[in-house]
C-alpha positions as CSV (number, residue, x, y, z in Angstrom):
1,X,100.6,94.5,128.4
2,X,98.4,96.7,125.8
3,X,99.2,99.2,123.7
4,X,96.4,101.1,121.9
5,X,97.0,103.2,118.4
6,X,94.2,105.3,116.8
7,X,94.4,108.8,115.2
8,X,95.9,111.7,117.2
9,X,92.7,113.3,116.3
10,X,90.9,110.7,118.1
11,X,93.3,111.2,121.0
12,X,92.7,114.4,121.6
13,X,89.0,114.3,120.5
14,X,88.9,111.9,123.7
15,X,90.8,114.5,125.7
16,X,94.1,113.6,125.9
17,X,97.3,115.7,125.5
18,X,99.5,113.2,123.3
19,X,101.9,115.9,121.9
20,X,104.8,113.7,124.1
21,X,103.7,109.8,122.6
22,X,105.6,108.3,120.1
23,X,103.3,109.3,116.9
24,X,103.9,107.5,113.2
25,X,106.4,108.7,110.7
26,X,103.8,111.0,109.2
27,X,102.2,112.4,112.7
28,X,98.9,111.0,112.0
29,X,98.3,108.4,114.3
30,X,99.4,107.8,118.1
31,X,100.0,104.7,120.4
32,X,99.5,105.0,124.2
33,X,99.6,102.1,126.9
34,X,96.2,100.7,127.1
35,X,95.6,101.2,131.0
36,X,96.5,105.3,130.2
37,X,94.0,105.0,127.7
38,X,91.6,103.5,129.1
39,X,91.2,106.4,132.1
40,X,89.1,108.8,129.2
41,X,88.4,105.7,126.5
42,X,85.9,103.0,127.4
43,X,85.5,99.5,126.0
44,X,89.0,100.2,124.1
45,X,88.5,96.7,122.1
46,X,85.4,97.2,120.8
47,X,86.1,100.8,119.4
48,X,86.3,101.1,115.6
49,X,88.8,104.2,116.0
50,X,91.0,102.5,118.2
51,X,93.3,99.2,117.4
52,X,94.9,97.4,120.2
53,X,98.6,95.3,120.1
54,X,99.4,93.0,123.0
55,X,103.4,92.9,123.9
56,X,105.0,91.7,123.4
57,X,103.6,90.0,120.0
58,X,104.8,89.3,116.8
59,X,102.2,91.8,115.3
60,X,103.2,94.3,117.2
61,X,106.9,93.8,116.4
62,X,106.1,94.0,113.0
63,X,104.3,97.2,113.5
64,X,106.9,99.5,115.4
65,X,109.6,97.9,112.7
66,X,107.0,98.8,109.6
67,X,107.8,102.2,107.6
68,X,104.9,103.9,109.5
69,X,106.4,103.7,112.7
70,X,110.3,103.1,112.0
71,X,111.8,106.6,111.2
72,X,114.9,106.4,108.9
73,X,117.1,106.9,111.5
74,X,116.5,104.0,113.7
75,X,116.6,101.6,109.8
């Protein structure tokens, strides 16, 4: 499994409505499954805008647990 992140701008430059995916403690940037994205957003890998996690990894662990995706609350 994939999961993509790139700017909500970029998102919804691309099309989609991401106003319901989890978004980064500051709003900016949004992750979506990669098959999801990959319906509006071609060649998702070789896109500068977009970065792509497999998971489970430990990257992407570290991500979600980092202070731009970990909201107080869940610390």
């Amino acid at each position: 499994m994939e999961f993509c992140i790139a700017t909500v701008e970029f998102w919804e430059g691309a099309g989609f409505d991401c106003s319901d995916w989890r978004k980064s403690v500051d709003g900016t940037k949004a992750m979506v499954h990669a098959e999801y994205a990959g319906i509006l957003v071609r060649n998702l890998k070789a896109n500068p805008n977009v970065t792509v996690y497999k998971a489970p990894s430990a990257e992407f662990n570290a991500l979600l647990n980092s202070t731009e995706w970990l909201v107080e609350e869940e610390l």
